[in-house]
C-alpha positions as CSV (number, residue, x, y, z in Angstrom):
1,X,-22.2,169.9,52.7
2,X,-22.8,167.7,55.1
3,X,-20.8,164.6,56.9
4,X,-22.2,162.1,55.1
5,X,-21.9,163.9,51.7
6,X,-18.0,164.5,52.6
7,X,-18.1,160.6,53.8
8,X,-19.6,159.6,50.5
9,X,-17.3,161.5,48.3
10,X,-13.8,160.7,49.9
11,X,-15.3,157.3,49.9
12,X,-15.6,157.7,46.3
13,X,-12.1,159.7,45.1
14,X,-10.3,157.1,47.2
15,X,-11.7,154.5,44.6
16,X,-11.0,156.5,41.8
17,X,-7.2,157.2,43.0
18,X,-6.8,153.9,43.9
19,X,-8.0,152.5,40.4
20,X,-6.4,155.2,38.7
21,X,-2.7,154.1,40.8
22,X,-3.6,150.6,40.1
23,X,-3.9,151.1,36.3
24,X,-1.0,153.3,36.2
25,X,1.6,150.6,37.6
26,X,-0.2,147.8,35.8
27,X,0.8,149.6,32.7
28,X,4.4,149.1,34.0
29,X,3.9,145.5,34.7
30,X,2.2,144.9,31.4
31,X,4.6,146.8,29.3
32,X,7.6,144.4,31.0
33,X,5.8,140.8,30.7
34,X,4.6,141.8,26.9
35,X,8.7,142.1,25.8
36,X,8.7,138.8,26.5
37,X,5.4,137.6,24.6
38,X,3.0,137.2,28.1
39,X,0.1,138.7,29.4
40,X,0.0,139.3,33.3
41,X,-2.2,136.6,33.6
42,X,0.1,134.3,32.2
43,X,2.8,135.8,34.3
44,X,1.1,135.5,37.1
45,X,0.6,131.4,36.9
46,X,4.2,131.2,36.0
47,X,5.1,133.3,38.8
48,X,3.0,131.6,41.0
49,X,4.3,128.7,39.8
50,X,7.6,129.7,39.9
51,X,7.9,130.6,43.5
52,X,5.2,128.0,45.2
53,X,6.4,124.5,43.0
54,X,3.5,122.4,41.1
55,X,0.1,122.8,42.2
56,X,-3.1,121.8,41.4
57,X,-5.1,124.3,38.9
58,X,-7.3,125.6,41.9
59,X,-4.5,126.6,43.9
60,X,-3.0,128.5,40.8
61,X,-6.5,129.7,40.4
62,X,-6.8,131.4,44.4
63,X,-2.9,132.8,44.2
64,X,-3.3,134.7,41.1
65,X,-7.4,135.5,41.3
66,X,-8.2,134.3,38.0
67,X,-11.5,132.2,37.7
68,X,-11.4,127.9,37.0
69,X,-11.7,129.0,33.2
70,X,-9.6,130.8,33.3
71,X,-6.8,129.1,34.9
72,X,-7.7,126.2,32.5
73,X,-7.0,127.9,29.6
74,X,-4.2,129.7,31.0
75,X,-2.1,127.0,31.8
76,X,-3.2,125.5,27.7
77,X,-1.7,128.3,26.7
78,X,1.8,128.6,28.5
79,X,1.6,124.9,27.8
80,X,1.7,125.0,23.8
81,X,4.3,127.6,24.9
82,X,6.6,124.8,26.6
83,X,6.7,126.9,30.0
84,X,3.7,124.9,32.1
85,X,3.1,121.2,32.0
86,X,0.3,119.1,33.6
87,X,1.7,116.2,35.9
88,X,-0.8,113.5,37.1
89,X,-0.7,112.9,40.9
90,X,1.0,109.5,42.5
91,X,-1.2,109.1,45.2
92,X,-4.9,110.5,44.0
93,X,-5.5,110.1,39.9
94,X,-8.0,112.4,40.2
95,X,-5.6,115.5,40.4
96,X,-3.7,117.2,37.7
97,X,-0.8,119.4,38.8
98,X,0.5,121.9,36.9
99,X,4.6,122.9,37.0
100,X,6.7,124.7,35.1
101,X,8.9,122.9,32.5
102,X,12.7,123.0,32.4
103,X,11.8,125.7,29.7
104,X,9.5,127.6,32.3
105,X,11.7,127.9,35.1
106,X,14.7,129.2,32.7
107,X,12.1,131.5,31.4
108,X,11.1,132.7,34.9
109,X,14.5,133.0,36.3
110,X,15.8,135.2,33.2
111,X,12.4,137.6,33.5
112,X,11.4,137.8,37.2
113,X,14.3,140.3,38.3
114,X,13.8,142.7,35.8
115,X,9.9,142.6,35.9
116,X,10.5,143.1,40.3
117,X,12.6,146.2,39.1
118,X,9.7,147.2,36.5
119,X,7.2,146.9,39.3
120,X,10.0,148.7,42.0
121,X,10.3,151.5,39.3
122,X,6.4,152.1,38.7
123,X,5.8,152.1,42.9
124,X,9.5,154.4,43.3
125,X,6.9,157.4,43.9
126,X,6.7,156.5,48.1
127,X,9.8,156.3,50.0
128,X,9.7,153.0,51.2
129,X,8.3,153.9,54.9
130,X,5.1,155.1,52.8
131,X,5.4,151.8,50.5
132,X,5.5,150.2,54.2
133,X,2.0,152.3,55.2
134,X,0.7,151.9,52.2
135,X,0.5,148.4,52.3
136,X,-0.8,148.1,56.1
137,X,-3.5,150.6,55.2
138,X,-4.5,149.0,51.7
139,X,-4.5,145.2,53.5
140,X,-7.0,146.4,56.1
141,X,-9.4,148.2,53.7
142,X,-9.0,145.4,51.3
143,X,-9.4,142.6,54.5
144,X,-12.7,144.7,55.6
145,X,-13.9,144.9,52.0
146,X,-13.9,141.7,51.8
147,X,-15.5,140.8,55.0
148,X,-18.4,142.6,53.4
149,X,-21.5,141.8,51.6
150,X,-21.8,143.3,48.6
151,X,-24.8,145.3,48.0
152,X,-26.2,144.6,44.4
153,X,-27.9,147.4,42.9
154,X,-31.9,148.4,43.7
């Protein structure tokens, strides 16, 4: 085998343990937000929410990766909840805020330190020096990934 061949197929299992780690702890983060009738991707506005203050939908939209659909119907659907509302902006009309409601941030408060613990548990596999590397090393592939354009197929 050659260097390239053993290039290309490191390059390769590290996708396949790194989706396969990924999946494994977003099982652990699923099964916690579910208990209490979300779906990550409504944690993940209420989070953002939670910790950042109101914001417009796109800013929801870049912290938590979801696309402008998305987020729309994200935030309709914590809404009819009574967790997110959307708050018209003083100085430009133009711009919607959304914030979590009285309801939202009790909601949030009384879930987000067991779901950190969930998420601690499910990562408890690396002493925290290799929790510490693992995010260095994972933040510059990810970084350099995305510096990248990405090659579509033939």
């Amino acid at each position: 085998m050659n260097e390239a061949t053993d290039g290309t197929e490191r390059s390769l299992k590290l996708w396949v343990v790194l989706s396969r780690a990924h999946a494994a702890i977003e099982r652990h983060a699923q099964a916690d937000v579910a208990r209490h009738g979300l779906t990550l991707a409504e944690f993940g506005v209420m989070e953002a929410l939670f910790h950042g203050g109101p914001m417009t939908q796109g800013e929801v939209q870049r912290k938590t990766l979801v696309t402008s659909g998305g987020i729309t119907y994200l935030v309709d659907r914590l809404a009819a909840k009574g967790w997110v509302e959307r708050r018209r902006c003083d100085r430009d009309r133009r711009a919607t805020y959304a914030a979590l409601t009285d309801d939202g941030q009790a909601k949030m408060r009384e879930i987000f330190p067991r779901h950190a613990e969930a998420v601690q548990h499910a990562v408890s596999g690396l002493r925290e020096e290799d929790q510490e590397l693992a995010i260095r090393l994972l933040r510059s592939l990810g970084r350099h990934a995305a510096e990248l354009n990405p090659r579509g197929g033939a």
